[in-house]
Structures are given as C-alpha cells and as structure tokens.
C-alpha positions in Angstrom: -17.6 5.2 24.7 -19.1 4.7 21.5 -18.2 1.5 19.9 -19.8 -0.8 16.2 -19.2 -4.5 16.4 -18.7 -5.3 12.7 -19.4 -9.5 12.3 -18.7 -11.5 9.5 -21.3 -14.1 10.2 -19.5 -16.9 7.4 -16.3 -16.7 9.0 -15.0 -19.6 9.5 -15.5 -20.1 13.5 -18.1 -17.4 14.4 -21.0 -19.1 15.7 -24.6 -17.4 16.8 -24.0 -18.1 20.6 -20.6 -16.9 20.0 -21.8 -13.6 18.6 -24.1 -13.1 21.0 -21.7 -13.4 24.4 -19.8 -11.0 22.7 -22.1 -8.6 22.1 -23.7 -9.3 25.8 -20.1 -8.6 27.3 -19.5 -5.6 25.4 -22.6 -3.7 26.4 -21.7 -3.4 30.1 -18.4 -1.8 28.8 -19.6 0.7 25.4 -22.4 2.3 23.9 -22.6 -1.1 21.3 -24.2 -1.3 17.6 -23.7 -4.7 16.2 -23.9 -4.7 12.1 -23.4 -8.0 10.1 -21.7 -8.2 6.9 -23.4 -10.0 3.8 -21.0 -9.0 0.9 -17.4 -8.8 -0.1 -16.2 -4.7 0.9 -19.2 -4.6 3.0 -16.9 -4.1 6.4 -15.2 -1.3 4.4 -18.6 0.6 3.6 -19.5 -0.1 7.4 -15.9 1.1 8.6 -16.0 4.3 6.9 -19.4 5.0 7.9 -18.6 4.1 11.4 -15.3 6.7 11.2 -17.9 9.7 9.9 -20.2 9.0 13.0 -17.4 9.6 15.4 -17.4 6.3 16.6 -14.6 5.3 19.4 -14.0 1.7 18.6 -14.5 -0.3 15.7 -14.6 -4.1 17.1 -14.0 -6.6 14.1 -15.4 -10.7 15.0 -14.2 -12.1 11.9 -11.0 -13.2 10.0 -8.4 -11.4 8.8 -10.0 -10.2 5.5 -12.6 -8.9 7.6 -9.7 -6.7 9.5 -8.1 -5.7 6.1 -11.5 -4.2 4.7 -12.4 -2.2 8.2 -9.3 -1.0 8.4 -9.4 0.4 5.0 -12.8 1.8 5.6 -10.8 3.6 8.4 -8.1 5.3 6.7 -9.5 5.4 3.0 -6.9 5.6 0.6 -3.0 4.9 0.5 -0.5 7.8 -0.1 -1.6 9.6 2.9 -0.3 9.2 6.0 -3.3 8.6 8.2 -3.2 10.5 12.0 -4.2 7.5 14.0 -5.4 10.1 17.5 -8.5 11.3 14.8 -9.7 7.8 14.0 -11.5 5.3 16.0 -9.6 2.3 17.4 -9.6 -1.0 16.1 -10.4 -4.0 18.3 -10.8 -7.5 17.2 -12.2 -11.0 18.3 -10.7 -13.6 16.4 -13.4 -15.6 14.1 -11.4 -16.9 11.4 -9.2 -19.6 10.3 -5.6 -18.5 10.8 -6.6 -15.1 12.7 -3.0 -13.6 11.7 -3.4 -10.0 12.9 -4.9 -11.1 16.6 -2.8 -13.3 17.1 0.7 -10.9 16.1 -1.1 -8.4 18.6 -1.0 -10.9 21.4 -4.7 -12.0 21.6 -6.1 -15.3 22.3 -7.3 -17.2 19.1 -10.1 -18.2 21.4 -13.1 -16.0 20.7 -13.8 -16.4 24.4 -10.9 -15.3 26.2 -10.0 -12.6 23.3 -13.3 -11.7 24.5 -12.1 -11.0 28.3 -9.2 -9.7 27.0 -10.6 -7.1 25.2 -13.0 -6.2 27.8 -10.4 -5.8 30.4 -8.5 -3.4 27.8 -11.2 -1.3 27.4 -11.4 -0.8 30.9 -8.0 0.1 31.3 -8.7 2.4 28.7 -11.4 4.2 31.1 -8.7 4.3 33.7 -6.1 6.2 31.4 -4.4 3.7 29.3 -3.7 4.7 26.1 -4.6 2.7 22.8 -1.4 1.1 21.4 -0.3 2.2 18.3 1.1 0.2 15.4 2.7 0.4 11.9 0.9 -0.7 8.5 2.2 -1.2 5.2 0.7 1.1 2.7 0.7 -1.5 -0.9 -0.4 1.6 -3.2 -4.2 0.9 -4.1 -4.9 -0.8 -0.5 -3.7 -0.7 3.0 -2.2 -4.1 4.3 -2.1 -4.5 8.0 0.3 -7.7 8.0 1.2 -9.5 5.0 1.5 -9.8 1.1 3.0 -11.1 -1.2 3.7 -11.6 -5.4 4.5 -15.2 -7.4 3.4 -18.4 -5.8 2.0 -17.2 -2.6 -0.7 -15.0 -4.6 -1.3 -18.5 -6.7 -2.1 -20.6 -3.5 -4.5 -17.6 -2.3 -5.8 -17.3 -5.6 -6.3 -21.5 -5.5 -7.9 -21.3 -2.2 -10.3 -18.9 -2.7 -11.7 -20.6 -5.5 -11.5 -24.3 -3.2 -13.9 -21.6 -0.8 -16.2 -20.3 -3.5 -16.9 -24.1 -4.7 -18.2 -24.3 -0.5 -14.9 -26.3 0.8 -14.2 -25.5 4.4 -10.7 -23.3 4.5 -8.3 -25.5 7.1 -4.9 -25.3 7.8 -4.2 -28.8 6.0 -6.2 -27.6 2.6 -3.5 -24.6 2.4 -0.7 -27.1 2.9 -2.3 -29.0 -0.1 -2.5 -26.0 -1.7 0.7 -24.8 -1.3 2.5 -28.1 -2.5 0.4 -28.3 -5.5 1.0 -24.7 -6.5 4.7 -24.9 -5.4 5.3 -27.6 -7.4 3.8 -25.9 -10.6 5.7 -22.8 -9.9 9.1 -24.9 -9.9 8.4 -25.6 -13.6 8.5 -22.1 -14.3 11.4 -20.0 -15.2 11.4 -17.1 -12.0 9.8 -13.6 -13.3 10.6 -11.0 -10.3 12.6 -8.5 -9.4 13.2 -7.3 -6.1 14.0 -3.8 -5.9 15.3 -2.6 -2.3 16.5 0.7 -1.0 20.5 1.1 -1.5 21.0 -2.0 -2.8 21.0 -3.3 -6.7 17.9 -5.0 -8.3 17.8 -8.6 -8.0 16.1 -10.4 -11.0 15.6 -14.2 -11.5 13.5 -13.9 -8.1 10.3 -16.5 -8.2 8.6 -15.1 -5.0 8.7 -12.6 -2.6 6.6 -11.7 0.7 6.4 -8.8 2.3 6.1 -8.8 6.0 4.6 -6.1 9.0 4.2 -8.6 11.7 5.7 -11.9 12.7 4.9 -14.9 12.7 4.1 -14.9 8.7 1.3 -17.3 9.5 0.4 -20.3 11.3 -0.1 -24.1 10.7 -2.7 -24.8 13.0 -1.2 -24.0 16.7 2.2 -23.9 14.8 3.6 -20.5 13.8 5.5 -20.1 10.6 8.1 -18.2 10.3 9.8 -15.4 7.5 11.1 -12.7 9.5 11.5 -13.2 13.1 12.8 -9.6 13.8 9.4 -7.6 11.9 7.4 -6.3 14.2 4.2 -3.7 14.0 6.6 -1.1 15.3 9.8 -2.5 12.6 10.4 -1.4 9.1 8.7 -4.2 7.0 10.2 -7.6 6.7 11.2 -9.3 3.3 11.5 -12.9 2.0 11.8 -13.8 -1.4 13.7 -16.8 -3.1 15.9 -17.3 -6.5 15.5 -20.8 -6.5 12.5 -23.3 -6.7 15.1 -26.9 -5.9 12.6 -28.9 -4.0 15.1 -30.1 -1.4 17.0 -26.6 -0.8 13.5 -25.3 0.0 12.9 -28.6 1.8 15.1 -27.3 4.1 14.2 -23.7 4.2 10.7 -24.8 5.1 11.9 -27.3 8.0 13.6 -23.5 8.7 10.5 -22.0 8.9 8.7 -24.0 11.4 11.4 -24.5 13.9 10.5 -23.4 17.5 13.8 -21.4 17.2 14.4 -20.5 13.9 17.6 -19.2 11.7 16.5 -18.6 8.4 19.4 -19.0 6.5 19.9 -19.9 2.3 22.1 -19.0 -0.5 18.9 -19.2 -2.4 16.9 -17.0 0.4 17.4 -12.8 0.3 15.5 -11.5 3.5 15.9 -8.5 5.5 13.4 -7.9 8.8 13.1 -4.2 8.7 13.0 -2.1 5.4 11.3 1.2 4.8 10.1 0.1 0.9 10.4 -2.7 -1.2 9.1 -2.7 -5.1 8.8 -6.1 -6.7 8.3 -6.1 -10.7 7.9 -8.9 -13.2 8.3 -9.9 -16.9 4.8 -11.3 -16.5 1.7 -10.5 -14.1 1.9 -12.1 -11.3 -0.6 -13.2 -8.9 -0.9 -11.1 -5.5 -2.0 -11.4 -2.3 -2.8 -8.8 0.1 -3.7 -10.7 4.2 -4.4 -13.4 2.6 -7.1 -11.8 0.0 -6.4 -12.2 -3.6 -6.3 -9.1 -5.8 -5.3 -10.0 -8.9 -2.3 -10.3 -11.2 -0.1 -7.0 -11.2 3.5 -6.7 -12.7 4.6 -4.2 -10.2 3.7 -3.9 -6.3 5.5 -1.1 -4.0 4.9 -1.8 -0.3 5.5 0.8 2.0 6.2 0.9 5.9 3.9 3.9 7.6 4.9 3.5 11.5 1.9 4.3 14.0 -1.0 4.8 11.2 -3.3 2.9 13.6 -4.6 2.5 16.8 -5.3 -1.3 18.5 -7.0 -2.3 21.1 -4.2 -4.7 22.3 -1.6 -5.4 25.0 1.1 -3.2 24.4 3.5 -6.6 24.2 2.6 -10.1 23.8 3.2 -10.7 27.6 0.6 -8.2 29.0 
C-alpha cells in the first residue's frame, strides 16, 4: 500500500518529534513519502499530484484547512460527482486548533493516539475492511468537507485570519473574542440574506446562515458546539441561520448550543438537519467561510449535499 503523508509544519500543534513518530509508525504499515507544505494551496498541488501517481492513501497531519485543500486536490472541481472507489483514501492526524473533521469521524484529537488509531485501521484494511465512505457538500467553486457559512460567521473567520497573519496564536478563547466583537457589530446592521430552501418559500431579513455536513459545528476547547445535532456525513446537509441579532434571545440560543443535551429551539432560529441544497443570497456581499478558511465576500453561495464522494480512513461510527 502506497501512501503520501502531507504535513503542514505551522499548524498549530504539529511538532518535529510529533511528525516524526508518525512518519516512524506509518512505515511498518505503507510504502510512505512524507512532503511538507510551505504555501497556502500547496496540499492541493500535492493532493492532485498524489491522485495522478496512483497513490492509496493520502494522510493529512494538519488542521482542517489542510484537509479542505487535499481533499480538493483529490476530487478537482465541483459539479461533478466524484467516484470515491477511483481515488485514494483520505486519512488524517489531527494537528490543528479545533481539528473539526477528525474529530466528527471519531478520531482522537490527540496526534498520538489518532496515530494508533489509524495504524490499527489500516491494518484492518489489509485484512478486508473496507474504507468508510462519507458525504461532502459540493459549495460551487470549492468542495467543503464539513462546514460553511455566509454573514457574521465569514466576518469572524475573515477577523481571525488576519489576528494569525499579524503572528497571534489561533486559540479557542481568541475566536470567542472574535466572535463577540464581530457579533456585536453585526447587530448594528440591518440583516441582508435570503435563505432559499427546496419546497419551501425564500426567507429574507436572514443575518446569518451556516451550512452543516457533520456535527458538532465546532468545538470550544473539549466543549462541542452545537447547530444541527441530526447532520451527519451520511445526512443531507444541516442548516442554521437566524432573523434576529437581540443579544439576549441569542443569549439563549448560544447557552442552547453548548448544552451537553441540546434542543435548539427559537422563533428567531430556522434550522433543518438534513437538506439536499440550500442557496443563500444577499443585497450586499457578504463574507464567507468555507472549514473555517475565508474566501471572500460573495452575494450568492449554493451548497450542495453529494453522499459518498469520499473515502476515510475512520471508524465506521464514533464508538469503533
């Protein structure tokens, strides 16, 4: 078995020893090249090269943007629907902040015990076990493998990214900051979306929406954080947006969010956990966010669930 470990060596909790165990562990189980990333798209280039070689794994130590650009090095571009049995699996060994993705696909934010883990898999793999397949959400110009989002979540992206640029460490409690600060801004503002879902009329006067193919949405440290409890990688997608920025009805919604059991219920909140499209439009570009990478300001997104368009190397639950 033929497999490229693809490291982002500045994410945030990859470490040279770390790198290096991994590496050592994963040459008693594949045929291992190691490449490191020193530019923004660079895991795409190294992806789609990886694909063309024939490649069996694609192992990504790195955070979730890292996993967004290999996997669309994999696929190349939306509007297709990908064959997932042709391309090479995708593996990954959390080395981020948040480490969405692994941690939706039941693996251990710990780089060390992802790292059993995903030897172990890949030895059941030897012995006949098949590589899980999972949905993605195809977002028109880019494949998204768990989030996005249009209005005040692109804006505290957008706000972090540049905190990172200026050499701030990314943590949990900076996003929190964040997400007040811009929150707060955002209230000001009169709401410029519209949610457009299938069967049902538009809905205008919307100030954000996110768009969901996993759950939890994210995580606050060890805490998960909740939109659509119901979304899975084999669901429809899930959808969150609000028509209201009151600071104490959101208060609550938030308080919602975090519970260990939560009912996400609003007057203010539309939600549904398992759509097959959602198209959000505004009077105004607006800032998006696709897995937590900023891509600009666009007045019209169209997210689109495509079921089993990759293969993981993952526990085919989260109790495996």
């Amino acid at each position: 078995m033929r497999a490229v470990l693809i490291v982002n060596p500045n994410a945030t909790s990859t470490t040279p020893a770390g790198r290096d165990l991994l590496a050592h562990a994963l040459e008693s189980r594949v045929t291992l090249t190691v490449e490191h990333t020193n530019h923004r798209g660079h895991a795409i280039e190294i992806a789609r090269d990886a694909a063309r070689d024939g490649v069996d794994v694609l192992i990504v130590h790195g955070g979730d943007g890292t996993v967004n650009e290999v996997v669309n090095g994999l696929l190349g571009d939306c509007g297709t629907r990908p064959d997932a049995a042709l391309a090479p699996a995708v593996a990954v060994v959390p080395g981020g902040s948040a480490n969405v993705f692994a941690r939706a696909l039941g693996i251990s934010p710990d780089p060390i015990e992802a790292t059993n883990q995903l030897v172990d898999l890949l030895g059941g793999y030897r012995m006949g076990r098949p590589w899980r397949r999972i949905g993605l959400m195809d977002c028109g110009e880019r494949w998204g493998v768990f989030t996005a989002g249009m209005g005040v979540d692109g804006d505290v992206v957008a706000a972090v990214e540049a905190q990172r640029a200026k050499g701030r460490k990314v943590t949990a409690s900076r996003y929190i900051r964040v997400a007040v600060r811009e929150f707060l801004t955002t209230a000001r503002r009169a709401p410029t979306l519209t949610l457009h879902l299938p069967g049902a009329d538009p809905v205008a006067g919307v100030h954000f929406a996110f768009v969901s193919n996993s759950s939890p949405w994210t995580y606050a440290n060890s805490r998960p954080v909740w939109t659509n409890p119901e979304t899975t990688f084999d669901t429809g997608l899930g959808v969150f947006a609000t028509t209201s920025m009151n600071i104490w009805s959101n208060l609550r919604l938030v308080r919602q969010m975090v519970s260990r059991k939560p009912r996400l219920e609003a007057k203010h909140l539309i939600r549904d956990d398992n759509v097959s499209s959602v198209t959000v439009t505004s009077t105004t570009p607006a800032a998006c966010q696709i897995d937590g990478d900023y891509i600009g300001t666009r007045e019209t997104m169209t997210f689109t669930s495509v079921p089993e368009a990759l293969c993981v190397v993952a526990p085919t639950n989260k109790s495996d």
